[in-house]
Phi, psi and omega in degrees: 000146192257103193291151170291174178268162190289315178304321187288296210305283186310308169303021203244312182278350172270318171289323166338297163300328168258339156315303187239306161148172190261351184279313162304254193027281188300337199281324190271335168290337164275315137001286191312305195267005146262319139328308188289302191288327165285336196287267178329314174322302189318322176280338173249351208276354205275306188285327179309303256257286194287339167316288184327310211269323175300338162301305217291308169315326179285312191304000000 
């Protein structure tokens, strides 16, 4: 597989930038890095997940 070149990367990020505006950009990055943190919860979180529910039922 072919990593892009540092030149391919900035134009990638320059449409990117025009696309959604520099005022989204953080907004969307956090979205992005909570959607990963959920996603990883998800993946180990099945035992947690009844822990959680198993509190909640005692209380």
């Amino acid at each position: 597989m072919h990593f892009p070149m540092p030149w391919q990367l900035i134009l990638i990020l320059l449409i990117v930038l025009l696309l959604f505006g520099a005022s989204r950009l953080p907004e969307m990055g956090k979205s992005l890095g909570a959607g990963i943190r959920n996603f990883k919860k998800g993946l180990s979180g099945e035992e947690e997940e009844g822990k959680d529910i198993k509190k909640a039922e005692d209380k």
